[in-house]
N, C-alpha and C positions, 0 to 999 in steps of 0.2 A: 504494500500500500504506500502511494505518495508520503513523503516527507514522515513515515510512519513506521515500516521496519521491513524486509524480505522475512517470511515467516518461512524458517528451516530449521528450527527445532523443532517444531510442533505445528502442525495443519491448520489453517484458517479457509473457511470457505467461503462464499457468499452467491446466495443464485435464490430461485420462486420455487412458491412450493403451489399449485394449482389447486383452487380449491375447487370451482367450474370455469364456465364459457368465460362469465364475468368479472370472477375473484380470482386474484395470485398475489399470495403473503410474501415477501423478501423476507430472508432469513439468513442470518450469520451463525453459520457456525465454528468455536472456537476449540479444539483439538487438548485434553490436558497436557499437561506441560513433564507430566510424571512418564515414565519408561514404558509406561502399560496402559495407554489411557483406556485399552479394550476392558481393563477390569475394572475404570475409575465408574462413578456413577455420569450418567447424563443429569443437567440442571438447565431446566429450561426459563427465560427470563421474560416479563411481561411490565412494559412501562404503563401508563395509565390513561390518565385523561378524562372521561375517552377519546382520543384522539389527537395521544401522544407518542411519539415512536419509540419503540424501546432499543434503538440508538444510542440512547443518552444512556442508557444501562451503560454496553457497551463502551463508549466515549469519556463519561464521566465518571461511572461507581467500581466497576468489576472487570472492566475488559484489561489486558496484557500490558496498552498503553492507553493513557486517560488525557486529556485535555483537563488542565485545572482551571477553573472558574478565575477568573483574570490574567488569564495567558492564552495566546494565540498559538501554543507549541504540543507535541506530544512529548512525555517520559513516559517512561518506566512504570509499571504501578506490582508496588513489593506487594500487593495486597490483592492482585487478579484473583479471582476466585478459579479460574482456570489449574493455578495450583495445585486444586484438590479434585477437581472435578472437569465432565467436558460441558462445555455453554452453549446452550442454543438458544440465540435471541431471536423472536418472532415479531413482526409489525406486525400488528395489527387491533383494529379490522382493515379490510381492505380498503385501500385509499388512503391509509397513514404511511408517513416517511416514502419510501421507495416501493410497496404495494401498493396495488392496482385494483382499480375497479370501475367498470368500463360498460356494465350495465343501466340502464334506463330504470328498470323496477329495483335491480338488488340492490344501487347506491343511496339511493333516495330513501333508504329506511333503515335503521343498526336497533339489535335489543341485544339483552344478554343470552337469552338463550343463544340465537343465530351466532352470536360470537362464538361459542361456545363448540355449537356445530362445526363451525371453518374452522377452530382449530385445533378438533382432532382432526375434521378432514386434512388439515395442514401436517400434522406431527404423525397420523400415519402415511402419507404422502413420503415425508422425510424419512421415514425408517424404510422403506422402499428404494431410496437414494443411498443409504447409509445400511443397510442391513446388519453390516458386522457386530451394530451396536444393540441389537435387538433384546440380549441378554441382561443388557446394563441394569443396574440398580436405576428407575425414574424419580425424580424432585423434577416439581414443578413451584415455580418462584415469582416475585413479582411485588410492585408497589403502587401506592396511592389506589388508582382505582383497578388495578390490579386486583386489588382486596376483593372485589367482584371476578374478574377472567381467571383467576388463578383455582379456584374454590370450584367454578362451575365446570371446567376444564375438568379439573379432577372427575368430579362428579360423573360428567360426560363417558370419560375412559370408566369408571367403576359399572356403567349402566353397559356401555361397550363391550366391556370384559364377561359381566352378568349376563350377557345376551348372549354370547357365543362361549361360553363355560365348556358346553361338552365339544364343540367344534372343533378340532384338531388342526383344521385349515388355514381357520382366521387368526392373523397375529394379536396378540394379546398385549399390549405394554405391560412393564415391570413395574407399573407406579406401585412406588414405598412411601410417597409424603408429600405436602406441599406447605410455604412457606410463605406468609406476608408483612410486609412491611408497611406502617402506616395505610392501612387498606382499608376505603369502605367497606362497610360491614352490614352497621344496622344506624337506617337514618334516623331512631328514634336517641341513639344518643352519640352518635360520630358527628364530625362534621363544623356546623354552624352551633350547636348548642357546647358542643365542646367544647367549641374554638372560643363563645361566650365564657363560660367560666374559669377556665382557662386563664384567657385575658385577663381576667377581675384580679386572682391571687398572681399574675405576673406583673398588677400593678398599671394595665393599660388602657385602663379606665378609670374614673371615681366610684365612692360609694353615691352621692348622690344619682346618678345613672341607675346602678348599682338596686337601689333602695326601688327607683321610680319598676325596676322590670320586676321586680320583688311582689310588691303590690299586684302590678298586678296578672301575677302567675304565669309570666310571660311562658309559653312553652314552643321552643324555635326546631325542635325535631320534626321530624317526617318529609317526604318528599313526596308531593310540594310540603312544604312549610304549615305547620298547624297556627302560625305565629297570628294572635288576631292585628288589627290595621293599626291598635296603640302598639303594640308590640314590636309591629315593621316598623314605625319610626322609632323605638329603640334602638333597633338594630340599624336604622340609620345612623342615627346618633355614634352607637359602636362604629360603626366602620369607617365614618368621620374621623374619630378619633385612633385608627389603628392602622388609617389608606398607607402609612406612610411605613408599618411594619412591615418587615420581610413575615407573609404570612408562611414561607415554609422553613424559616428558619428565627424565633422572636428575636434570637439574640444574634441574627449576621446580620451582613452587609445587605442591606436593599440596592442590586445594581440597577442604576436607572440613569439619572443625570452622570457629569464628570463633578466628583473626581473617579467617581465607580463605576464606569461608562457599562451599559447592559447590551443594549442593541448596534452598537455603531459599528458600522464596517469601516473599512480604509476610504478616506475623501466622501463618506457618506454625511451629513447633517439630520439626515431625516432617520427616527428610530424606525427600527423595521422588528418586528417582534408581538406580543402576547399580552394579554390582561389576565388575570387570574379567572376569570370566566372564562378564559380560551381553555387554562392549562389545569384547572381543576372544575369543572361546571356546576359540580356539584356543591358547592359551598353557598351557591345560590349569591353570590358578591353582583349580581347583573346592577348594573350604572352606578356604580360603589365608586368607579375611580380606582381603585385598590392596584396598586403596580404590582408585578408579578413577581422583580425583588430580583428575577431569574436572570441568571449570564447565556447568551445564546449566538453571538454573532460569527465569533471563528469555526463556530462547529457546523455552521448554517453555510458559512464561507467554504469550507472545506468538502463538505458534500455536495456544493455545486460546481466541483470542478470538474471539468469532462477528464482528465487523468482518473480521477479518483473513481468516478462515475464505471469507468471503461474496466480497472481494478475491479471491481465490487459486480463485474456482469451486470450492469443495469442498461436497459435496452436507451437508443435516445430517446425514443416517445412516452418516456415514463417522466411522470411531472418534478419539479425542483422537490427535493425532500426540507421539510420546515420539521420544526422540534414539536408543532401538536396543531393541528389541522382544524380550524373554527366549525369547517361545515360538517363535519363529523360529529363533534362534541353539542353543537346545534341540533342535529336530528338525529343523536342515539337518545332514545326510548330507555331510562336507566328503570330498572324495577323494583324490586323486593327488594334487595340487600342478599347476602348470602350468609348468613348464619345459620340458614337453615341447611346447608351443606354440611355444617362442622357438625351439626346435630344428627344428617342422616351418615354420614361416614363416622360417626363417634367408634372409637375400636378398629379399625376396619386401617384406618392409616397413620402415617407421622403426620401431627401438626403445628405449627408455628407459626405465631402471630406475635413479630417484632415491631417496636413501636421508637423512635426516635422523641425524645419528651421534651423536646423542646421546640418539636411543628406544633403549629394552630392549625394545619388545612385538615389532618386527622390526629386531633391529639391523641395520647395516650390512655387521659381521661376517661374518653368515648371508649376504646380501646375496652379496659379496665371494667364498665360499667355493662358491657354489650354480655360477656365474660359472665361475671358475675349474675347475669339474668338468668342466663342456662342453671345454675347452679349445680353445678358438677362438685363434686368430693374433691379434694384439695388433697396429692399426694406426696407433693413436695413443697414448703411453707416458703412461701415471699423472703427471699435472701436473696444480698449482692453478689456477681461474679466479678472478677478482677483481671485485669489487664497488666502487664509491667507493674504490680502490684499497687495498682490503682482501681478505683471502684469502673468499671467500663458500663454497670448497668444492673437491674435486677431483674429476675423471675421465679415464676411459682410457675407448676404444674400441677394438672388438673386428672383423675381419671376420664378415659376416652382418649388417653394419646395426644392431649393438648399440652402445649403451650407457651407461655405468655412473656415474653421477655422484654424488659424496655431497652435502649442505647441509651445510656446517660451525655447529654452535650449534643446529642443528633438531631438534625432537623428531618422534616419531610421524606426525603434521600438521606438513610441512613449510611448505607455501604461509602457514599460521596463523601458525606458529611465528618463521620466517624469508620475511617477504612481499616485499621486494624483491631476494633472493638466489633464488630462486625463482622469482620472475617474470623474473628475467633468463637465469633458465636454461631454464624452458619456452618462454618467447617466440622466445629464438636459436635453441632447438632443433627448434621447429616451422619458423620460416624459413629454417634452413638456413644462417642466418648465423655465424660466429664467438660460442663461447662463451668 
């Protein structure tokens, strides 16, 4: 890859995975880095949105070489999760980053199920291309709204698998678990009511605001919003006072104006870039103003270079890749939440639900509270785990193969944010080992 590395220790792919006539998912896959990757597990990665490329996995959190948020350059990343594992990062739905979609009826309407459908059609597609890896141990991975594609994916392969049980014929995945980071979940307490209280004990608002949503029982869960019309103007109010927070990070850098420049290309003036309505919908922030805080310009720069383009097999007639696509996250149809997955797969697989505690877009809060609804038996009691002997984060698990880990200091993008606290939590917790 351009200005990026010759891959000769270990295999990097990139090509379509066909879902029909109309849909083809891009898809990088990144080879482990270990002597054997035929026996490491496969992890596959899902960015969010919806209708954000999970590129920026790749780019910024976990890929080999990362682009750091205020640099225009690639290194080294000591913390690839490719180290432990092999990656396969999937765009989608169709139409995000460097996938296609090219029908009249199938582009014009996204839900979760349908997502869900393209991409097992997608991932058994790729094992057809890739067969050697058919045996692998499966993790399935992913963030923000991920917290939805990661869950129903599963689900999808377990109904897949259940369906052709005694068939000898049809390939079956090896799914063992799946894994999410700051993920919607359940809109009754992720989200906007989160990111509400949240704020209050970070100190981002007044008690008088405070006091007036108090009274009167404001309740800002559900999608749409149960919030009544005094209560939206609270949450005006909030988001007046918060536009100016990095909402996926409380405590970074909001890049936007210079001296933190977010959107600007080379000789550009004009920002070219995302509102946090683009890049998380579901926060419901629509005419907030709310800047998205997010660095996006060299990586936007980078992928539209026909070098790079030509590298990565992308056909010319495939459109410029952007970091989260408005007309997608405009007309995806988002539904239920998926908690009800962790509930029908209870037993049945690995679960993880890492939470970075110091995002507003899905706090930990919500996280915590969604969690605790289920009420599950508690097998392992809420303790710190440690890093270079530092606190990196807490968790508790639960009976049914859950659970719950925070990143202490991470925003939104844990792996990004916090990369060797992270990696030490996903790597133990796919092997099984002590976290």
């Amino acid at each position: 890859m351009p200005d990026l590395a010759t891959f000769d220790k270990f295999a990097v792919y990139s090509g379509y995975l066909e879902v029909n006539e109309a849909k083809s998912l891009h898809y990088m896959f990144i080879e482990s880095q270990n002597e054997a990757p035929l026996i490491d597990p496969l992890v596959i990665w899902f960015n969010g949105g919806p209708g954000c490329s999970s590129m920026l996995g790749f780019t910024q959190e976990h890929g080999p070489y990362k682009i750091e948020s205020g640099t225009d350059y690639w290194q080294v990343n000591e913390f690839s999760w490719n180290k432990f594992s092999n990656m396969l990062y999937i765009e989608s739905p169709a139409g995000v980053g460097f996938s296609t979609c090219k029908g009249l009826h199938e582009c014009n309407s996204y839900d979760d199920d349908e997502s869900a459908a393209d991409n097992l059609t997608a991932l058994l597609k790729w094992y057809e291309k890739f067969p050697e890896f058919k045996d692998n141990d499966l993790y399935i991975s992913g963030e923000s709204y991920a917290g939805i594609y990661v869950p129903y994916l599963a689900n999808a392969i377990d109904q897949h698998n259940v369906s052709y049980e005694l068939n000898e014929e049809v390939f079956k995945p090896n799914l063992k678990g799946f894994a999410v980071g700051n993920g919607v979940t359940n809109y009754d307490y992720d989200c906007t009511p989160a990111y509400i209280d949240m704020a209050y004990w970070h100190g981002l608002y007044g008690q008088d605001l405070r006091d007036k949503m108090d009274a009167a029982n404001c309740d800002f869960g559900g999608m749409p919003s149960r919030a009544t019309a005094e209560c939206q103007g609270y949450q005006r109010e909030f988001m007046a006072l918060t536009s100016d927070v990095n909402v996926y990070d409380v405590y970074g850098v909001c890049y936007g104006p210079q001296p933190n420049p977010q959107m600007y290309g080379a000789g550009e003036e004009a920002i070219k870039g995302f509102t946090a309505q683009e890049y998380t919908p579901f926060l419901g922030l629509e005419g907030s103003g709310l800047p998205p805080c997010t660095f996006g310009t060299p990586i936007i720069d980078y992928y539209a270079r026909d070098d790079v383009r030509e590298a990565l097999n992308i056909p010319a007639d495939v459109q410029d890749w952007t970091l989260c696509t408005m007309k997608i996250s405009i007309e995806y149809h988002r539904g239920q939440g998926s908690q009800w997955v962790y509930e029908t797969l209870k037993d049945k697989y690995k679960m993880l639900h890492f939470s970075g505690d110091t995002d507003g877009a899905v706090p930990t809060i919500g996280t915590e509270k969604w969690i605790a609804s289920m009420k599950w038996d508690v097998n392992e009691k809420y303790r710190a785990y440690f890093v270079d002997g530092q606190v990196a984060g807490y968790l508790e698990s639960y009976d049914g193969n859950l659970t719950f880990a925070s990143v202490h200091g991470a925003g939104h993008m844990a792996p990004q944010f916090k990369p060797p606290q992270t990696y030490h939590l996903i790597s133990n917790w796919i092997a099984g080992t002590p976290i």
